[in-house]
KEMIMI-184599 format. One record per atom (N, C-alpha, C, O): z, x, y. Coordinates in steps of 0.001 Angstrom, whole numbers, padded with zeros to 6 digits, always signed. Last residue first. Layout:
BEGIN
ZXY/...
END
This chain:
BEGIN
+133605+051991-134854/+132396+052061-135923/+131697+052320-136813/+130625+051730-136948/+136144+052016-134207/+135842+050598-134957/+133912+050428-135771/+133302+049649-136504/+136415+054508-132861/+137450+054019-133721/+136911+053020-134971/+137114+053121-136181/+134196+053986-130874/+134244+055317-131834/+134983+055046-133664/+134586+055197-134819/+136146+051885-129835/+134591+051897-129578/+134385+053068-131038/+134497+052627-132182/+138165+054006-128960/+138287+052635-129382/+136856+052035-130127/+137002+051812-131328/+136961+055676-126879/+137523+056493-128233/+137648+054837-129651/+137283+054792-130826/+135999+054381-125503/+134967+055096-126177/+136029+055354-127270/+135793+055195-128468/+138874+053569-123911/+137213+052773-124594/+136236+053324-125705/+135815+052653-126648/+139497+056007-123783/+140479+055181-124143/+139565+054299-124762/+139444+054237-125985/+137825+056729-121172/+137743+057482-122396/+138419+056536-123156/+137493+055751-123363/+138084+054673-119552/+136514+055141-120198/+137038+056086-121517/+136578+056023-122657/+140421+055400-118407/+140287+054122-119216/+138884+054470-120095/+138885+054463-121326/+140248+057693-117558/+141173+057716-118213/+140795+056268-119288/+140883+056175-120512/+138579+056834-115623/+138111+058090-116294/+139418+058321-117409/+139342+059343-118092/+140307+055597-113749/+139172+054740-114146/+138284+055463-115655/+137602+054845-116472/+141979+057536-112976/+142954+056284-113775/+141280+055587-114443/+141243+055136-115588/+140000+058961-111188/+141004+059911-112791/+141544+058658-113883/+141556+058705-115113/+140077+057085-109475/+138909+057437-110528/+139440+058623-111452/+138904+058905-112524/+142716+056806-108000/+141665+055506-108688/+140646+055774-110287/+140502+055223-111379/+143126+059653-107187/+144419+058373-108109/+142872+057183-108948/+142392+057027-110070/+141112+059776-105791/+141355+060541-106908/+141723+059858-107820/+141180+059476-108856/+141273+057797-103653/+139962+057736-104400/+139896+058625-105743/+139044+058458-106616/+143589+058637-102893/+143566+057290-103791/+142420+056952-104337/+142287+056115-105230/+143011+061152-101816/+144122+061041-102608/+143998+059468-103347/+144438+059368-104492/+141352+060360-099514/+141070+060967-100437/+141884+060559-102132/+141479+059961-103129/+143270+058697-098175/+142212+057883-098573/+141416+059015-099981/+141042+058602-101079/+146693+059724-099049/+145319+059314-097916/+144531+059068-098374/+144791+059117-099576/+149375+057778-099241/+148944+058570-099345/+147297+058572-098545/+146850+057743-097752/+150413+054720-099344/+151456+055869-098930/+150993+057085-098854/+151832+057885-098440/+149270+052353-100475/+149765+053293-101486/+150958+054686-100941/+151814+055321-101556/+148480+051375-098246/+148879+050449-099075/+149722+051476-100038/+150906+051215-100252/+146700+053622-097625/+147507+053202-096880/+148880+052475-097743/+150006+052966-097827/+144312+053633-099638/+146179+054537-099701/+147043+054256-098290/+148102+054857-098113/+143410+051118-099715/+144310+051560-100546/+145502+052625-100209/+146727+052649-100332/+142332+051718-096908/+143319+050630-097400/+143771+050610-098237/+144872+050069-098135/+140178+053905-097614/+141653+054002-096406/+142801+053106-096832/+143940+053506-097071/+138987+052646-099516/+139735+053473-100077/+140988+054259-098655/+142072+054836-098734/+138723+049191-098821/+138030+050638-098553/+139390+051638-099190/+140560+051263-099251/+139511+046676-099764/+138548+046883-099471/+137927+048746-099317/+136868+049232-099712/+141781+046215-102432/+141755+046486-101137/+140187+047014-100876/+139665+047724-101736/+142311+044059-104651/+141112+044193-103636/+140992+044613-102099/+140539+044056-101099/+144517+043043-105955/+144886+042963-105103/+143147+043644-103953/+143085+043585-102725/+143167+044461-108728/+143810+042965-108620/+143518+042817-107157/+142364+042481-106890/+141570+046777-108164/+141125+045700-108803/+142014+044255-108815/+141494+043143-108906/+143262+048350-106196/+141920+048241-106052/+141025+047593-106568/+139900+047501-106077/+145720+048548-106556/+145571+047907-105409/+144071+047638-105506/+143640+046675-104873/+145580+048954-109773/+145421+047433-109986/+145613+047090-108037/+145672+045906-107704/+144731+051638-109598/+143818+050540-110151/+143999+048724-110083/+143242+047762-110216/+146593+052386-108164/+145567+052844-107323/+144838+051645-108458/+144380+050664-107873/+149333+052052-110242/+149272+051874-108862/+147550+051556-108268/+147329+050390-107941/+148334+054018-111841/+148596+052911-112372/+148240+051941-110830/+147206+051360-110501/+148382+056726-110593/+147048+055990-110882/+147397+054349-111148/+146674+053505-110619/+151289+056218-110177/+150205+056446-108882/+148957+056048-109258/+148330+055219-108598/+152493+056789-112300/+152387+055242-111916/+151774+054866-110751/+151651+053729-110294/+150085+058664-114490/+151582+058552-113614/+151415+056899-113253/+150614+056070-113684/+148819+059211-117586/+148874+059707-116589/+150516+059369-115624/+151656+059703-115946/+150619+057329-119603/+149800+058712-119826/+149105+059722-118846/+148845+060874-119191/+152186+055449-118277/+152946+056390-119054/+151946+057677-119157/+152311+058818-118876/+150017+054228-116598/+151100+054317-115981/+151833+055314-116977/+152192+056287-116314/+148190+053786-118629/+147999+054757-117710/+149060+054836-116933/+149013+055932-116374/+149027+051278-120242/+148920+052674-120486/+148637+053906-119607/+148930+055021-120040/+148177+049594-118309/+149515+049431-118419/+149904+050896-119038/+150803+051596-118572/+145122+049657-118956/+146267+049783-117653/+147566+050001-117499/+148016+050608-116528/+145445+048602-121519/+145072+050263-121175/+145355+050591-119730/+145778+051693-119380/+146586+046032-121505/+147285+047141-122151/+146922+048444-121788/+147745+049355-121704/+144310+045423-119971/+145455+044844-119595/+146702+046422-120154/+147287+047314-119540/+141813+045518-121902/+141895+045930-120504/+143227+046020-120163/+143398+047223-119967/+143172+043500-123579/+142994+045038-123877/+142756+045571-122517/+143727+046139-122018/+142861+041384-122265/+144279+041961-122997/+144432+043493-123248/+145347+044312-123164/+140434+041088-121978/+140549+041321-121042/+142503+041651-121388/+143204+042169-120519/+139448+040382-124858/+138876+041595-124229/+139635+042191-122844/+139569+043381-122538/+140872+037958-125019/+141037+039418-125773/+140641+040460-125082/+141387+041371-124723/+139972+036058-123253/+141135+036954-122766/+141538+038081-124182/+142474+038879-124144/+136361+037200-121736/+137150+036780-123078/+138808+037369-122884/+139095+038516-122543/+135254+036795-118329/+135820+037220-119419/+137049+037149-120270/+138230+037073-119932/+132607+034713-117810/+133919+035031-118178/+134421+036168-118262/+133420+036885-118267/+129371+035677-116751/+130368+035174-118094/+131754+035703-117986/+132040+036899-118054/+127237+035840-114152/+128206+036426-115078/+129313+035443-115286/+129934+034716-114512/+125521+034448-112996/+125211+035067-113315/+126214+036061-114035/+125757+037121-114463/+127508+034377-110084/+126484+033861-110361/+125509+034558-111627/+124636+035297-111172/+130998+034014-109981/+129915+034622-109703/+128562+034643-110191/+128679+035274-111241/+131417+030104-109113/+132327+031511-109454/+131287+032432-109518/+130269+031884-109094/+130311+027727-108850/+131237+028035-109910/+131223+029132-109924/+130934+029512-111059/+129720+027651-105880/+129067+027471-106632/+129029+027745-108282/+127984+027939-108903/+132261+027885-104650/+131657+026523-104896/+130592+026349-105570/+130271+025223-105952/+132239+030570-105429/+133464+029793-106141/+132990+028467-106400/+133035+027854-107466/+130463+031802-103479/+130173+031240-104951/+131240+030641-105777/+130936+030222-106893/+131715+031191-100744/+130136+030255-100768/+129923+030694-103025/+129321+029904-103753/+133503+032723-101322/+133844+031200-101169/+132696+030111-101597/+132612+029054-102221/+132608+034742-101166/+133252+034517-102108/+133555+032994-102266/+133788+032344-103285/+131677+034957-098834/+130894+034801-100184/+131107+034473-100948/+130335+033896-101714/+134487+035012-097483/+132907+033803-097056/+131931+033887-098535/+131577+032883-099153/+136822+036362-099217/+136184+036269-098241/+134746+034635-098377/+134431+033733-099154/+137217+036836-102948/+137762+036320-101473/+136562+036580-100597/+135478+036943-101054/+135761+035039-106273/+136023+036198-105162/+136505+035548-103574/+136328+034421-103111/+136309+034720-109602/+136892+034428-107687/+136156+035479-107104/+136035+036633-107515/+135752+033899-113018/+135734+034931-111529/+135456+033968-110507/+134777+032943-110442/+137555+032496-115325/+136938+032131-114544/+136622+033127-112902/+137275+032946-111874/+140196+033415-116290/+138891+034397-116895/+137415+033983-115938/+136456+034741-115790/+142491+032850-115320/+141939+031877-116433/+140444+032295-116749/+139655+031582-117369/+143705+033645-113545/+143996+033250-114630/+143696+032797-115519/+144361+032358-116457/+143011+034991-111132/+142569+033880-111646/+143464+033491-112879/+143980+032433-112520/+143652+037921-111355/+143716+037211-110452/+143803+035606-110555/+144745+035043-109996/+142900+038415-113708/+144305+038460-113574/+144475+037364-112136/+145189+036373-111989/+140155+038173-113892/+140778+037643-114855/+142171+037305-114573/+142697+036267-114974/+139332+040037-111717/+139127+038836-111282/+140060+037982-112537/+140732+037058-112078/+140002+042088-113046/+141021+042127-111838/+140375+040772-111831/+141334+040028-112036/+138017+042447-115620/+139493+042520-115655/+140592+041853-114382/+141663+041294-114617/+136325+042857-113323/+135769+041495-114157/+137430+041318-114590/+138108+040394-114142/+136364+045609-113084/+136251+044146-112125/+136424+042834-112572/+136683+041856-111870/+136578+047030-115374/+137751+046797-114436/+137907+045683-113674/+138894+044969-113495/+134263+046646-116297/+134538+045792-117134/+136058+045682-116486/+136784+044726-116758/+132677+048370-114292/+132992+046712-113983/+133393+046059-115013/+133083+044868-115025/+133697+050327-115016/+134238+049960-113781/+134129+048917-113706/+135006+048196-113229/+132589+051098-117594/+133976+050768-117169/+134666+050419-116129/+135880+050213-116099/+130621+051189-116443/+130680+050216-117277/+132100+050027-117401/+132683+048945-117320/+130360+053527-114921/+130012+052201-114532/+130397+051365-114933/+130695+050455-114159/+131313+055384-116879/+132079+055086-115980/+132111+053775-115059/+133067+053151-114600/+130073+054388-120077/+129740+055209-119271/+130552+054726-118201/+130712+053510-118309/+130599+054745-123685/+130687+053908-122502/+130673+054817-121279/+131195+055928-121366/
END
């Protein structure tokens, strides 16, 4: 699995939590203009197994790395802070520093995947 892929299987994860119900949101005007048009156009759910596991490997990065990455993935996938200033604002640190926090925690999950992935084939 490649970092992309793990990024938007992150996205798709944060819209799950957000929502509750696997059905994707998004905020702002677009977001609005596709909610009414049932949610994002062109993408499927996601399954709450799949998105449990997502769930747990987040939750895992808080013990296997720190609670800073933990932190930096869910201001940047639940809660959708827009620019990596706004995260570490939000976070207490600087924009660099949360673009680290973020993608070490995102590079943490990719591997965790693959290894899983690896595991079951």
């Amino acid at each position: 699995m490649s970092t992309v892929d793990t990024d938007l299987q992150l996205e798709r994860w944060g819209r799950w939590v957000r929502t509750s119900s696997g059905i994707p949101k998004c905020n702002g005007i677009m977001g609005r203009i596709a909610d009414m048009a049932g949610g994002v156009v062109g993408e499927e759910p996601m399954q709450d197994d799949e998105a449990m596991l997502i769930d747990r490997l987040v939750g895992m990065v808080g013990n296997r790395k720190s609670q800073m990455h933990k932190r930096a993935l869910i201001g940047w996938y639940i809660h959708e802070y827009e620019t990596l200033r706004a995260l570490g604002k939000a976070m207490g640190v600087s924009k660099d520093k949360a673009g680290q926090l973020k993608n070490e925690a995102v590079a943490w999950i990719d591997g965790a995947l693959s290894g899983q992935a690896a595991m079951s084939a």
